[in-house]
C-alpha positions in Angstrom: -52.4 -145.0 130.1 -50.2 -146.0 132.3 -48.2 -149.6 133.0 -48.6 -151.3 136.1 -52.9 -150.6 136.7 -55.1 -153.6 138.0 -58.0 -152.5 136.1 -58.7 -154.0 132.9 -57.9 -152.7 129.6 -61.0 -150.6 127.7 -61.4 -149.7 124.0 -60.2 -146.4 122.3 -62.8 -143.5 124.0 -64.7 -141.7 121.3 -62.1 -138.7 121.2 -59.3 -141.4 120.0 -57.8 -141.8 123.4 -57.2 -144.6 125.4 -58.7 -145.8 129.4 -62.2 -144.3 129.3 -63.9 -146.5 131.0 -61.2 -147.4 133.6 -60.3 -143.4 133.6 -64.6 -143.0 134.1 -64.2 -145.9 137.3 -60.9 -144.4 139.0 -62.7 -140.6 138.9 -65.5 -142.3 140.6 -64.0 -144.0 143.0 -61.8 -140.8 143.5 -65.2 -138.8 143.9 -66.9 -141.1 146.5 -63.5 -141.1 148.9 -63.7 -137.9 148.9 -67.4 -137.9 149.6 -67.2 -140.2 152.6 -64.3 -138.3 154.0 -65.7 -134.9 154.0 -63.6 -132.8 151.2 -65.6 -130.0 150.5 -66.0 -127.6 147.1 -64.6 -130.7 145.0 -64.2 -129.7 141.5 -63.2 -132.3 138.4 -61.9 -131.2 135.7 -62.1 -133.2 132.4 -58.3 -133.1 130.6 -59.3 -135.8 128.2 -57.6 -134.3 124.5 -56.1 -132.1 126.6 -53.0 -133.3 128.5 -51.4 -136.4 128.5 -50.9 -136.3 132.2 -54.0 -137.4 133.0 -57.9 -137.5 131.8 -59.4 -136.3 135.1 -58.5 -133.4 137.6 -60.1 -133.5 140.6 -59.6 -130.6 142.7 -60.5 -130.4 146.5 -60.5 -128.7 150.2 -60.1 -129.9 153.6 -60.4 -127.7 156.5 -57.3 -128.4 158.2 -54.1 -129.7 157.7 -54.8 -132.3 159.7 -58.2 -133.1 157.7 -56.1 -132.9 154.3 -53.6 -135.5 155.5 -56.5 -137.5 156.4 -58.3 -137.4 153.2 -55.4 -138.2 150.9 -54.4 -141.2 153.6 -58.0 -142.4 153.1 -57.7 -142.2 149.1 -54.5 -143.9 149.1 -55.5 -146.7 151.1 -58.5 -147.0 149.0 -57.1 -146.6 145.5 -54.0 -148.8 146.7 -56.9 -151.9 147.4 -58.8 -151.3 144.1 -56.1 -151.1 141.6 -53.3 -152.7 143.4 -50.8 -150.1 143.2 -50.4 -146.8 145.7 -50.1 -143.4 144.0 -47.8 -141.7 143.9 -48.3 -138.6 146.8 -46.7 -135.4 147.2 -47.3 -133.0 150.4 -48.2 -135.5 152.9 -45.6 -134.0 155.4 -47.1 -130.5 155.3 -50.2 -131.0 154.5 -51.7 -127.6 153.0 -51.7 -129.3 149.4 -51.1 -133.2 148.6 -51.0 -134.1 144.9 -51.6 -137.7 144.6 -51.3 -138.9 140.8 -53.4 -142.4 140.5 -52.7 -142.5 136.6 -55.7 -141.6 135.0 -56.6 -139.0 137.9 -54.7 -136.4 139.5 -56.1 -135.3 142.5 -55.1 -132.1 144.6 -56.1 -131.6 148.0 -55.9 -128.4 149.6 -56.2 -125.8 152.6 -58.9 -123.5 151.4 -56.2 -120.5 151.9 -53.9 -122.5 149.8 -55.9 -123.3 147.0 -57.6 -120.1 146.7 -53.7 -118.6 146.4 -53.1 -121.2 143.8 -56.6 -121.0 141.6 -55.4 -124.6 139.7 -59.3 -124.4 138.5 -58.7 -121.5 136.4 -55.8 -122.5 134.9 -57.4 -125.9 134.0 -60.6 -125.1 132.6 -61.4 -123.7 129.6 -61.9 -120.2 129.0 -65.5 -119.3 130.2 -66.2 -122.8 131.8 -67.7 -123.0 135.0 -66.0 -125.6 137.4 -68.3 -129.4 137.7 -68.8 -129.6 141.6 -69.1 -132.8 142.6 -72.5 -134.3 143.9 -72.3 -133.4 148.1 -70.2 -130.6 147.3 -70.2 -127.5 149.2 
């Protein structure tokens, strides 16, 4: 967990780490931005026991450049008023992948060219896994 985050402490999750529940409400809020502003094929990616970085991966395509910078403006904005501090955000200027970390969720936002070169999804999930689309997703 990291120091700093608005949203109240939670008790140990059952695998013995720490920020379930406020891990569980930043992926959601994550999800629905991403919902509203049109990301499409969104993917999340549970790292819980598996990385320290993060609990949640959430992996995610824009059209454009110009819709990628969009969508990870629009989740800074709204991540900045929920937990009262802004992510930190990588990629803005170019726009054909932003990585914003918001502590318990990393999010990447991609061209679909870009993320298809990349594959971060099979490098993520476990062997044999299929990737958890979000609900709306294409």
């Amino acid at each position: 967990m990291r120091a700093g985050r608005a949203l109240p402490a939670s008790p140990s999750a059952p695998n013995g780490e720490t920020g379930g529940e406020e891990g569980e409400s930043l992926l959601s809020l994550v999800l629905q931005s991403l919902e509203d502003d049109k990301a499409e094929d969104v993917v999340r990616i549970d790292l819980r026991g598996r990385s320290s970085v993060a609990d949640w991966m959430v992996v995610a395509s824009g059209r454009s450049t110009r819709q990628v910078a969009a969508i990870a403006e629009k989740l800074v904005e709204r991540l900045k008023a929920a937990t009262g501090s802004r992510p930190r955000a990588e990629g803005m200027d170019a726009a054909d992948w932003v990585l914003l970390d918001a502590g318990d969720v990393i999010v990447h936002i991609f061209r679909p060219e870009v993320r298809e070169f990349y594959q971060l999804e099979k490098m993520w999930l476990p062997r044999g896994a299929a990737p958890v689309r979000a609900m709306g997703s294409a």
